[in-house]
mmCIF file as Biopython writes it, N, C-alpha, C and O atoms, coordinates in Angstrom:
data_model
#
loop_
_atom_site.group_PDB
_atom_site.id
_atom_site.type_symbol
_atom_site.label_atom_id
_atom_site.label_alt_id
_atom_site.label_comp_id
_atom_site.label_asym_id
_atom_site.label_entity_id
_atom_site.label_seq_id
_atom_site.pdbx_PDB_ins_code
_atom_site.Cartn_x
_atom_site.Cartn_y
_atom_site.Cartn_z
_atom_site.occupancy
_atom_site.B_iso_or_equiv
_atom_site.auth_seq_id
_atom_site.auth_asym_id
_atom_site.pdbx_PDB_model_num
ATOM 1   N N  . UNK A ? 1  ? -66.984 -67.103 68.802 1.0 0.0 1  A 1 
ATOM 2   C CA . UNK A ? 1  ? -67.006 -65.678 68.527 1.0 0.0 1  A 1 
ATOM 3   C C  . UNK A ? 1  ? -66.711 -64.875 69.790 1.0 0.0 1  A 1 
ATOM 4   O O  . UNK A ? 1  ? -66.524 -63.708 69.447 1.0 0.0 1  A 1 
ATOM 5   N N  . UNK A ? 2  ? -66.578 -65.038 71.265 1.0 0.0 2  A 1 
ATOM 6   C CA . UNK A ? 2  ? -66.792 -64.681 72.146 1.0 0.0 2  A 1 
ATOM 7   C C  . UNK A ? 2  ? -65.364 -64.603 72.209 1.0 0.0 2  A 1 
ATOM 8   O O  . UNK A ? 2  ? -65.000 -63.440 72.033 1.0 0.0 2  A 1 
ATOM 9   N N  . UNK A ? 3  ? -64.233 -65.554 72.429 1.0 0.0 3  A 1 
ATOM 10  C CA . UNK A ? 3  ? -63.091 -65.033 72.457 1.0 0.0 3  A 1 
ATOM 11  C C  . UNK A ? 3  ? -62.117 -64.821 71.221 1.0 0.0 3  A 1 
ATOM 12  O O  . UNK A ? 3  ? -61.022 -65.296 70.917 1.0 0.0 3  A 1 
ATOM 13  N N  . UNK A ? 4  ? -62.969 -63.919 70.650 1.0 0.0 4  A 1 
ATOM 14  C CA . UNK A ? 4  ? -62.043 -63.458 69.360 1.0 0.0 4  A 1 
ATOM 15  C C  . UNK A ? 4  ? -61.180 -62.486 70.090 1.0 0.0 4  A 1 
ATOM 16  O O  . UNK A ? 4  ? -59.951 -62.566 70.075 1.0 0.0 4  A 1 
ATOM 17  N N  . UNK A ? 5  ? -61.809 -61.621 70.693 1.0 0.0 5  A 1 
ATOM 18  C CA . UNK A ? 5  ? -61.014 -60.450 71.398 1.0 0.0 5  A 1 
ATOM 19  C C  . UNK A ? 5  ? -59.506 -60.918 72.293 1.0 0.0 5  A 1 
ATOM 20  O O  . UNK A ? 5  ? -58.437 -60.309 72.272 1.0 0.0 5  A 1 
ATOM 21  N N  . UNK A ? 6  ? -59.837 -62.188 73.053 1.0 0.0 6  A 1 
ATOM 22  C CA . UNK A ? 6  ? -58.492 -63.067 73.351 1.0 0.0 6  A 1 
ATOM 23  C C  . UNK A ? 6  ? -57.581 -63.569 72.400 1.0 0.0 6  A 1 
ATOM 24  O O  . UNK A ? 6  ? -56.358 -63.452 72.315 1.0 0.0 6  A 1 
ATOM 25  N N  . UNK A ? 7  ? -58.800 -64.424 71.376 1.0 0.0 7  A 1 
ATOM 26  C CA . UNK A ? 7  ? -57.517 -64.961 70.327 1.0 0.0 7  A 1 
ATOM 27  C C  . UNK A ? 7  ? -56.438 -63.509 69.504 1.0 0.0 7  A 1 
ATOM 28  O O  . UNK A ? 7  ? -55.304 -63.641 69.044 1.0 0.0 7  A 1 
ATOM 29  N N  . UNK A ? 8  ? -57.206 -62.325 69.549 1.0 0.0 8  A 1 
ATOM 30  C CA . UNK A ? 8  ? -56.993 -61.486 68.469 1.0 0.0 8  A 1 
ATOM 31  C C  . UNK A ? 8  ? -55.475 -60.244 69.401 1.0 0.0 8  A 1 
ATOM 32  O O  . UNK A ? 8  ? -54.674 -59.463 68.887 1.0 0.0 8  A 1 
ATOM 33  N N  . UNK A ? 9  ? -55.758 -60.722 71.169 1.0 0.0 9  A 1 
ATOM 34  C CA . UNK A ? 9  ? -54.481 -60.022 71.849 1.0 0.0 9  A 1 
ATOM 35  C C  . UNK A ? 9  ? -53.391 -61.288 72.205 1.0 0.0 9  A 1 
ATOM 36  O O  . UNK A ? 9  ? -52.207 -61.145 72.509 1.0 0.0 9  A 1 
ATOM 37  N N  . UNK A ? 10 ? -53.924 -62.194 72.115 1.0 0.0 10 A 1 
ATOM 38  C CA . UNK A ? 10 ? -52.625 -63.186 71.972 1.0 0.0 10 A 1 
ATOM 39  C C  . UNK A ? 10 ? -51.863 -63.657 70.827 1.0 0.0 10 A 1 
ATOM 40  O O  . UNK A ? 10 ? -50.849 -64.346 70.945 1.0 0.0 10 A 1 
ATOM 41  N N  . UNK A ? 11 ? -52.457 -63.204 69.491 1.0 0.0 11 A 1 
ATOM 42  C CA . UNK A ? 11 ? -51.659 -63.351 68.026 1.0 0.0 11 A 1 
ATOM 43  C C  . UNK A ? 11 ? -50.929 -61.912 68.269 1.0 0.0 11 A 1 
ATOM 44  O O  . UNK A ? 11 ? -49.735 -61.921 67.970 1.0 0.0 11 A 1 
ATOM 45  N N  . UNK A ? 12 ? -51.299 -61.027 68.621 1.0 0.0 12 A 1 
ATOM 46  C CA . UNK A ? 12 ? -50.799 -59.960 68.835 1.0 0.0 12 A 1 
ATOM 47  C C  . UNK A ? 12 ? -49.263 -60.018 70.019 1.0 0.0 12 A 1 
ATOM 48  O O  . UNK A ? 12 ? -48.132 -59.597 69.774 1.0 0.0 12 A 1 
ATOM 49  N N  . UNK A ? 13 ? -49.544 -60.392 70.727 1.0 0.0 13 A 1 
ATOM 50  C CA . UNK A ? 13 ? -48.579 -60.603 71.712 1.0 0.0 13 A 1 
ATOM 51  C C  . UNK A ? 13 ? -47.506 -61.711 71.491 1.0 0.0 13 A 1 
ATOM 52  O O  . UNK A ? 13 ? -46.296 -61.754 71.718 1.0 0.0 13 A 1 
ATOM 53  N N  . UNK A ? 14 ? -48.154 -62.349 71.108 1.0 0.0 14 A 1 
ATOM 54  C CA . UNK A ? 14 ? -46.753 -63.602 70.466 1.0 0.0 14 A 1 
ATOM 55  C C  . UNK A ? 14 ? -46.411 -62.684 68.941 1.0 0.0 14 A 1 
ATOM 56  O O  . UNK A ? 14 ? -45.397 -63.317 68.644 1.0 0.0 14 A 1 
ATOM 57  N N  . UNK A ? 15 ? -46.492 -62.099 68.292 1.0 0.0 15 A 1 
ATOM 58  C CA . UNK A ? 15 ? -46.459 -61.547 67.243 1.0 0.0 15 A 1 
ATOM 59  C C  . UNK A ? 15 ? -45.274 -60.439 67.881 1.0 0.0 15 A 1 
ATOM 60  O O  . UNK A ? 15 ? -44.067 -60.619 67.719 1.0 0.0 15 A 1 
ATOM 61  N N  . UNK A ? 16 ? -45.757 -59.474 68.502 1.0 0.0 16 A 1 
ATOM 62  C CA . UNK A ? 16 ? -44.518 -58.478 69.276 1.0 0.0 16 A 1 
ATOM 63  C C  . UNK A ? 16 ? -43.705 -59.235 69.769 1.0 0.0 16 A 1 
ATOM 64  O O  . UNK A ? 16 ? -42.621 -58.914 69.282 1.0 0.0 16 A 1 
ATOM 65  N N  . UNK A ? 17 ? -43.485 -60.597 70.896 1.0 0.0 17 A 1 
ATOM 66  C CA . UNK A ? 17 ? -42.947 -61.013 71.170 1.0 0.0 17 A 1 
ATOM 67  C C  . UNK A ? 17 ? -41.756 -61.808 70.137 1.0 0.0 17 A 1 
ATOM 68  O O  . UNK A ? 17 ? -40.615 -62.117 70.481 1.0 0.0 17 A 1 
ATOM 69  N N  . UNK A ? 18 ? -42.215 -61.969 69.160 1.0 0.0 18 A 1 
ATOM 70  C CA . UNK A ? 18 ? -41.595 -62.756 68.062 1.0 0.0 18 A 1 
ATOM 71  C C  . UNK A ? 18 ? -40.809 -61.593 66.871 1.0 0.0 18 A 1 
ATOM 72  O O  . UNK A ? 18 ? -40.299 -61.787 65.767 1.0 0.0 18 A 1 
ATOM 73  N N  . UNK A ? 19 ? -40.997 -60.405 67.667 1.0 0.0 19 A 1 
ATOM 74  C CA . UNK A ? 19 ? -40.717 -59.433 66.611 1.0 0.0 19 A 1 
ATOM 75  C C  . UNK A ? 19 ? -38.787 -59.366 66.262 1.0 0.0 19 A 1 
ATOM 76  O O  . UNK A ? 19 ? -38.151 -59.230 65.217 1.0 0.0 19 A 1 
ATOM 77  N N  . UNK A ? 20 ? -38.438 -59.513 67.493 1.0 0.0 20 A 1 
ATOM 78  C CA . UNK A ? 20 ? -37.027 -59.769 66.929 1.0 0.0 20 A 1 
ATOM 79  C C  . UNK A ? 20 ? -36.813 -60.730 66.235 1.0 0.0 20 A 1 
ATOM 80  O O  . UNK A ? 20 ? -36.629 -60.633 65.022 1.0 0.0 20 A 1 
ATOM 81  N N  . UNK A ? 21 ? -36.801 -61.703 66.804 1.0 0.0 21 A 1 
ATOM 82  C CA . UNK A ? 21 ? -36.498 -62.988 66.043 1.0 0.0 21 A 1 
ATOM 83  C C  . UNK A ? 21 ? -36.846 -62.856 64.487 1.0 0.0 21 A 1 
ATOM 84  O O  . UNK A ? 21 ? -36.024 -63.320 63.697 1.0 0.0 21 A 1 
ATOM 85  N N  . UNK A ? 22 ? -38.434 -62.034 63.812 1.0 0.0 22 A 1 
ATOM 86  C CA . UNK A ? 22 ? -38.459 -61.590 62.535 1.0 0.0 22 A 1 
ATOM 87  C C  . UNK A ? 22 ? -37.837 -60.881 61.749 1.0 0.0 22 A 1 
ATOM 88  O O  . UNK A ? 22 ? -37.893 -60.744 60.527 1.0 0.0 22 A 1 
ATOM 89  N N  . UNK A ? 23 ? -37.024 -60.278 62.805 1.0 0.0 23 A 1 
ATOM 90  C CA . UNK A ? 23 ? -36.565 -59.219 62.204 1.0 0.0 23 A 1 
ATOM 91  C C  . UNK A ? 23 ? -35.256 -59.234 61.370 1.0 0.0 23 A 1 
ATOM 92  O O  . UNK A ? 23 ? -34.934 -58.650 60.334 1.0 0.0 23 A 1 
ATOM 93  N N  . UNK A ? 24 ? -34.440 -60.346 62.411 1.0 0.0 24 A 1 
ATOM 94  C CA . UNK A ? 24 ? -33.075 -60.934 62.452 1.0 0.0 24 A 1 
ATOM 95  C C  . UNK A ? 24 ? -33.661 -61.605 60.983 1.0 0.0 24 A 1 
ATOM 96  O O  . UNK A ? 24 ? -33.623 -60.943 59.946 1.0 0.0 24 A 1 
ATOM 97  N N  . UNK A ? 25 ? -34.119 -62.776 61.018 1.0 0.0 25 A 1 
ATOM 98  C CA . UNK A ? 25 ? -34.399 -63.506 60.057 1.0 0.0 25 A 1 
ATOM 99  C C  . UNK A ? 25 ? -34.680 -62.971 58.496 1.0 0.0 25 A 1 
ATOM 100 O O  . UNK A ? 25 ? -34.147 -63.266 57.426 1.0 0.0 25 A 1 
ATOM 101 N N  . UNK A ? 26 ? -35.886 -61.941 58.894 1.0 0.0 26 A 1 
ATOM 102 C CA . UNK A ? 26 ? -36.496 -60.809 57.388 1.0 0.0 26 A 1 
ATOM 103 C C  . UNK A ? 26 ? -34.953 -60.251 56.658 1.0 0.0 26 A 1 
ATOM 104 O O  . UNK A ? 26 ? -34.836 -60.439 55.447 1.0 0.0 26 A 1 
ATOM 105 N N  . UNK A ? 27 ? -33.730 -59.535 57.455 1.0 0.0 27 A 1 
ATOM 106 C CA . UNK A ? 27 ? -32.566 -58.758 57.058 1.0 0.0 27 A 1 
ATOM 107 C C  . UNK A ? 27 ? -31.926 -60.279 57.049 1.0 0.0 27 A 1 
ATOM 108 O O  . UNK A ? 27 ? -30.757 -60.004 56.777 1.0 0.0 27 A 1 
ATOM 109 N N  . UNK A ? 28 ? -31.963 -61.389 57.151 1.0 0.0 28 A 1 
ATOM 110 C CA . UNK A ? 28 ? -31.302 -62.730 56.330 1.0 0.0 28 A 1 
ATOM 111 C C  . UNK A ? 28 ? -31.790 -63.166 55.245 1.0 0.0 28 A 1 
ATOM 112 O O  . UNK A ? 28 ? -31.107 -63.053 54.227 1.0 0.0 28 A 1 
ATOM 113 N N  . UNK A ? 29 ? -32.911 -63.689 55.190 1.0 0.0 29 A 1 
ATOM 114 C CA . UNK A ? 29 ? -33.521 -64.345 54.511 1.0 0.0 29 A 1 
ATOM 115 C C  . UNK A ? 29 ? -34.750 -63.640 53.188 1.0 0.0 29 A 1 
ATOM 116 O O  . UNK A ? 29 ? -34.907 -63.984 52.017 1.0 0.0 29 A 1 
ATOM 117 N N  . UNK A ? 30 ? -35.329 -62.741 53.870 1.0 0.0 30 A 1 
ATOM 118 C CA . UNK A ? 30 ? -36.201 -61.509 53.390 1.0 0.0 30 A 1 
ATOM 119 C C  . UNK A ? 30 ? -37.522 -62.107 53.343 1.0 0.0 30 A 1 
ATOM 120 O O  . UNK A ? 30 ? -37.779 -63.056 54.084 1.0 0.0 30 A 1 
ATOM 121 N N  . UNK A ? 31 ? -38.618 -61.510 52.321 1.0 0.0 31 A 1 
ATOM 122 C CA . UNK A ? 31 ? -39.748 -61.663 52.274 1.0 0.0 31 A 1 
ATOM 123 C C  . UNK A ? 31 ? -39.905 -63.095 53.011 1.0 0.0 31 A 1 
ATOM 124 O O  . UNK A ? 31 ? -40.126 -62.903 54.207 1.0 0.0 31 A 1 
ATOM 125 N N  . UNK A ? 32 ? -39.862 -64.429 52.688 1.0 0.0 32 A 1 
ATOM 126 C CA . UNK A ? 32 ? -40.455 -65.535 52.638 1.0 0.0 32 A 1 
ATOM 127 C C  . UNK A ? 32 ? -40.368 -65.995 54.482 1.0 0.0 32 A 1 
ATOM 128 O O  . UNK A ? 32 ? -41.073 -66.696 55.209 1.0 0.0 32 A 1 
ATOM 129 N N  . UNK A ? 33 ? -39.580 -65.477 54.612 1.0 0.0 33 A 1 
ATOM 130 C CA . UNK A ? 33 ? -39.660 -65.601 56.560 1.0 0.0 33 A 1 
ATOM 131 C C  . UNK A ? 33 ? -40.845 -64.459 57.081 1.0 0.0 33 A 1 
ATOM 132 O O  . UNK A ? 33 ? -41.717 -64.752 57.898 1.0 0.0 33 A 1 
ATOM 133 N N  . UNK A ? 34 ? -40.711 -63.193 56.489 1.0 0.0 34 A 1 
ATOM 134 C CA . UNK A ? 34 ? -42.082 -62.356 56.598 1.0 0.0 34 A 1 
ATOM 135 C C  . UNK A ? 34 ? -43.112 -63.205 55.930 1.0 0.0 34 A 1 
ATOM 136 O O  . UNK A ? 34 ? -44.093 -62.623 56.392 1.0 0.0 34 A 1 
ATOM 137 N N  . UNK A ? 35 ? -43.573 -64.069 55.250 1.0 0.0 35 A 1 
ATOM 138 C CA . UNK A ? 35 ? -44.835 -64.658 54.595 1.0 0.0 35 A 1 
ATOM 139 C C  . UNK A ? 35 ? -44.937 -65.433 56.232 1.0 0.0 35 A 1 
ATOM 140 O O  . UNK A ? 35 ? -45.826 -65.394 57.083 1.0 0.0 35 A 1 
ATOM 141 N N  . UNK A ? 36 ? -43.374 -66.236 56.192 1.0 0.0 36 A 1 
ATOM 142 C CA . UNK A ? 36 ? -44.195 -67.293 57.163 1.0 0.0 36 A 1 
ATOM 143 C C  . UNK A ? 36 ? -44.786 -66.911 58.609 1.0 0.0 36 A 1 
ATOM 144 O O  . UNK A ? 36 ? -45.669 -67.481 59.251 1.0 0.0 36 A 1 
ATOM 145 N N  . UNK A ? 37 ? -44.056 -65.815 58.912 1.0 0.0 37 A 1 
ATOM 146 C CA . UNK A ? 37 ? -44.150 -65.476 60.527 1.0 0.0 37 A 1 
ATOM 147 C C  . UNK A ? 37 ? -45.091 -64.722 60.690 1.0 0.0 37 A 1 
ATOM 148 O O  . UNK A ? 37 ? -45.324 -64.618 61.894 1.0 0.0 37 A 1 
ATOM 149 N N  . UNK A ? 38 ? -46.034 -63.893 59.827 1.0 0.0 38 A 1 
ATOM 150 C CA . UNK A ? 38 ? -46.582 -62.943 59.447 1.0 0.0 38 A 1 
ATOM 151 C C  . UNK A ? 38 ? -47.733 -63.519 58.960 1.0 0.0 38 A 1 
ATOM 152 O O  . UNK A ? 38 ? -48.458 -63.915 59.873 1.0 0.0 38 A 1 
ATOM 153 N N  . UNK A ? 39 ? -48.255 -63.750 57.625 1.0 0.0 39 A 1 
ATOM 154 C CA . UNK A ? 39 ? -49.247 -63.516 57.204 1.0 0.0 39 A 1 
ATOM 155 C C  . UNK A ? 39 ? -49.637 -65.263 57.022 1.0 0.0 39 A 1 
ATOM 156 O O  . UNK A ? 39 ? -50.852 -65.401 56.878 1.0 0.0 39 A 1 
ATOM 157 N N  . UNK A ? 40 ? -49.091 -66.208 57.006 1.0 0.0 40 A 1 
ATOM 158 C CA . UNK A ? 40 ? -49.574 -67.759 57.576 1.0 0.0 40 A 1 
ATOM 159 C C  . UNK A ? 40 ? -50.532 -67.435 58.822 1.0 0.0 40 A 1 
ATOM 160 O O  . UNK A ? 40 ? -51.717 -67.755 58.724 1.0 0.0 40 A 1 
ATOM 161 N N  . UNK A ? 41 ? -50.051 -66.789 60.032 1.0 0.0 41 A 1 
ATOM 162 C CA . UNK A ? 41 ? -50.521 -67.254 61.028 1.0 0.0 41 A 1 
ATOM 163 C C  . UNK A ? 41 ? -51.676 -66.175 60.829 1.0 0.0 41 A 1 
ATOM 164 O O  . UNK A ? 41 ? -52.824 -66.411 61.207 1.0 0.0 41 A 1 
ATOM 165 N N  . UNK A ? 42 ? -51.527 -65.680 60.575 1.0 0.0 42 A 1 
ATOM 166 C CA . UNK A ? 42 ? -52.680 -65.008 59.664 1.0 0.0 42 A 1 
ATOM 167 C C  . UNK A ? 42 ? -53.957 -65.297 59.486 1.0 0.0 42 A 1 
ATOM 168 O O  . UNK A ? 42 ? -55.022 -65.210 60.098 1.0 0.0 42 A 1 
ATOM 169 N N  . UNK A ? 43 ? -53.511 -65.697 58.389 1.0 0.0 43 A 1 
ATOM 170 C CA . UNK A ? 43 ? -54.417 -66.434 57.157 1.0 0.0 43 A 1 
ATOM 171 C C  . UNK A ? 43 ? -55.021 -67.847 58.501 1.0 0.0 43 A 1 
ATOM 172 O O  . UNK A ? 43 ? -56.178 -67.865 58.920 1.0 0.0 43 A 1 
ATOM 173 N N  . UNK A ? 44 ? -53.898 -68.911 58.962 1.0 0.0 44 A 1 
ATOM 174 C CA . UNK A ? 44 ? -54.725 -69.478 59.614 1.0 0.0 44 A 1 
ATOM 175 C C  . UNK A ? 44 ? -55.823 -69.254 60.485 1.0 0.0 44 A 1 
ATOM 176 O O  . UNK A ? 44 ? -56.812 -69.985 60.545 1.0 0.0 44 A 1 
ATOM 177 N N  . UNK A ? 45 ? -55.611 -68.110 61.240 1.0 0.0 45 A 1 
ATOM 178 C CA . UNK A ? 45 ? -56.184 -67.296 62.353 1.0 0.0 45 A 1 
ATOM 179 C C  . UNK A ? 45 ? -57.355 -67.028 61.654 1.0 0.0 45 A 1 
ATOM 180 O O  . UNK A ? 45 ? -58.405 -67.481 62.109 1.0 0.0 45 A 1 
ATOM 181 N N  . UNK A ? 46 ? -57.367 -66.277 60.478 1.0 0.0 46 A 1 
ATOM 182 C CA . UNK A ? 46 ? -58.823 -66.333 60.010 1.0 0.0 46 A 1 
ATOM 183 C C  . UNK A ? 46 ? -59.542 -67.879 59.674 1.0 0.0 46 A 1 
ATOM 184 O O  . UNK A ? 46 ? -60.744 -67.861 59.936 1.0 0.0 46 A 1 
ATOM 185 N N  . UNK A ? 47 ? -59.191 -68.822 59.300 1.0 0.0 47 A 1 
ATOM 186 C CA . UNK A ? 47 ? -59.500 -69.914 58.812 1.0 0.0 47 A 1 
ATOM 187 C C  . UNK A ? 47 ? -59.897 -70.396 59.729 1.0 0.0 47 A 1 
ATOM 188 O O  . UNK A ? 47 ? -60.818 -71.205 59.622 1.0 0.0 47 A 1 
ATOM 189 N N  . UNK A ? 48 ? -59.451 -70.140 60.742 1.0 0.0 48 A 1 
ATOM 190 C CA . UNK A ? 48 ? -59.629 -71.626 62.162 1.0 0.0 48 A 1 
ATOM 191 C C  . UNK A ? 48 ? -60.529 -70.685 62.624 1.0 0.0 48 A 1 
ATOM 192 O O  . UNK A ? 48 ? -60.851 -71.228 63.681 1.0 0.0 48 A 1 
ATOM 193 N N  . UNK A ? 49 ? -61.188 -69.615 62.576 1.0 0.0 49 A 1 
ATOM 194 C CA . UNK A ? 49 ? -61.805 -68.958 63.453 1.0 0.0 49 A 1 
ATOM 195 C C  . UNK A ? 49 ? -63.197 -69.328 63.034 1.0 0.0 49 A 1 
ATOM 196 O O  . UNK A ? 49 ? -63.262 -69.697 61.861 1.0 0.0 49 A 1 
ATOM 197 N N  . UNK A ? 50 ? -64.383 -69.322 63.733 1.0 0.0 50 A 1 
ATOM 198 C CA . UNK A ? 50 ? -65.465 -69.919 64.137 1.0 0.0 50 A 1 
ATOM 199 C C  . UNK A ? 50 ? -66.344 -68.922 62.898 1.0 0.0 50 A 1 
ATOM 200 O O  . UNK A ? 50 ? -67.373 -69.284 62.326 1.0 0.0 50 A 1 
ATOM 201 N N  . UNK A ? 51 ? -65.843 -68.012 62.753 1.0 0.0 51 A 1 
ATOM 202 C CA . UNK A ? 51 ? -66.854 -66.771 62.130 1.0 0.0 51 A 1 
ATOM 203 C C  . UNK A ? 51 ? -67.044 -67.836 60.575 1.0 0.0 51 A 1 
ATOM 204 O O  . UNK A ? 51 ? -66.236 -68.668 60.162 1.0 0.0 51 A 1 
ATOM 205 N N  . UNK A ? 52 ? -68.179 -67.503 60.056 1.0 0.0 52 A 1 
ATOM 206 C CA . UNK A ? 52 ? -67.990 -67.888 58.512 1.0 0.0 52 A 1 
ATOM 207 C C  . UNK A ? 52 ? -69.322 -67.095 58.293 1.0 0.0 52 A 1 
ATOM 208 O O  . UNK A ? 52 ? -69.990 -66.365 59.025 1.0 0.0 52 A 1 
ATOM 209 N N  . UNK A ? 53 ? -69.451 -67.539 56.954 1.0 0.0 53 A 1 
ATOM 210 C CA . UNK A ? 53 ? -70.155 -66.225 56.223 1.0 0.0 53 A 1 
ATOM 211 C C  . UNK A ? 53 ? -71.546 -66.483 56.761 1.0 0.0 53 A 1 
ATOM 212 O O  . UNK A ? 53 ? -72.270 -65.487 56.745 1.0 0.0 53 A 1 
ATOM 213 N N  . UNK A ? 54 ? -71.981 -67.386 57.143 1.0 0.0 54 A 1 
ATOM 214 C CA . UNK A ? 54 ? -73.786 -67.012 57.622 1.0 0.0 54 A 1 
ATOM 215 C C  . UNK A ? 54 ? -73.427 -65.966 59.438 1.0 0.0 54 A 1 
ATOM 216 O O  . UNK A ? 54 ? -74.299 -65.211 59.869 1.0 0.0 54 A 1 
ATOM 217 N N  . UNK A ? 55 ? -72.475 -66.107 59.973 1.0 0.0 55 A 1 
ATOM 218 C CA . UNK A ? 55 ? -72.255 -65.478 60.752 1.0 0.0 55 A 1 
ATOM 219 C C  . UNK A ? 55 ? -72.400 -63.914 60.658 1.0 0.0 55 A 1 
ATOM 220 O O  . UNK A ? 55 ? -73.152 -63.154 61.268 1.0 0.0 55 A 1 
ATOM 221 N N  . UNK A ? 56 ? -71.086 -63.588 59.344 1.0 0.0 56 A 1 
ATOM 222 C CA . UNK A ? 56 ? -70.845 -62.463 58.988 1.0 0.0 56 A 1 
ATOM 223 C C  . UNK A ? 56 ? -72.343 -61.782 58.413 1.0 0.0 56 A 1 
ATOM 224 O O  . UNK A ? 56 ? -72.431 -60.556 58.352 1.0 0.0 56 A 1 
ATOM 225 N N  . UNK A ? 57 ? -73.194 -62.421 58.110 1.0 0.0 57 A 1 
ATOM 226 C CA . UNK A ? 57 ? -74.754 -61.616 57.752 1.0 0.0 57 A 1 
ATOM 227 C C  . UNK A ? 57 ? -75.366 -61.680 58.124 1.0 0.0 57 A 1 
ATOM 228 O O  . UNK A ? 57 ? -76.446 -61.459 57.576 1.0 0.0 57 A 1 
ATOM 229 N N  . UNK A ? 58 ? -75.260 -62.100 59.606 1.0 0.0 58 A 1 
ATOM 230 C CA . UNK A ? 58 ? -75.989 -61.791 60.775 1.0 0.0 58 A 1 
ATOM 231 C C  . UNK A ? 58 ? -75.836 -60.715 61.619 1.0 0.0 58 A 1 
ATOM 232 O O  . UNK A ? 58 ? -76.442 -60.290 62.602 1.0 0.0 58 A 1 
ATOM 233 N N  . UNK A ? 59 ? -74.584 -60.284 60.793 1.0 0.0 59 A 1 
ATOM 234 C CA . UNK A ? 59 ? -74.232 -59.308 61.840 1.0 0.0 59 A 1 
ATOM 235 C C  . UNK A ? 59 ? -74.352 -57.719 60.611 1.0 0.0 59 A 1 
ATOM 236 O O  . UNK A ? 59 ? -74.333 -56.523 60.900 1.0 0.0 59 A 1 
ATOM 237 N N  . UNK A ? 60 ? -74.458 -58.334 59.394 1.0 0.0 60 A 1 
ATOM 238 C CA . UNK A ? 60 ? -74.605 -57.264 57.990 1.0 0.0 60 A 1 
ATOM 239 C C  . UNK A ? 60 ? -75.542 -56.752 57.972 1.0 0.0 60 A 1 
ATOM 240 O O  . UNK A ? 60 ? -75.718 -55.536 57.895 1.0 0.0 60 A 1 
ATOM 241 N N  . UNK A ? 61 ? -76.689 -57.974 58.074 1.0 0.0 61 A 1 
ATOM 242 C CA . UNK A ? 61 ? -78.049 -57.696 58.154 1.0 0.0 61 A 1 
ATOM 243 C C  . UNK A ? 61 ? -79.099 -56.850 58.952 1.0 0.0 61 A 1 
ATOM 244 O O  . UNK A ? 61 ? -80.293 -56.915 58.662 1.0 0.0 61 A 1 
#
């Protein structure tokens, strides 16, 4: 939980960094290169991340 704030400016930064390359690809290919480059790393990013729900109601509570 401590370096979420790292993991959360380096998805960010490879994300801008990767922004052309999406972009080129999105005006080729369309949505399904936006699923992958976009919301996969995503979705993993939440998954792999340490938080889970007894976490999250510790912090609700």
């Amino acid at each position: 939980m401590k370096y979420l704030s790292d993991i959360t400016l380096a998805y960010v930064f490879v994300l801008a960094l990767m922004l052309p390359v999406i972009v080129v690809l999105f005006n080729a290919y369309g949505f399904f290169i936006a699923l992958f480059f976009v919301v996969i790393p995503l979705f993993w990013f939440v998954m792999d991340s340490e938080v889970n729900h007894y976490d999250v109601d510790k912090y609700l509570l």
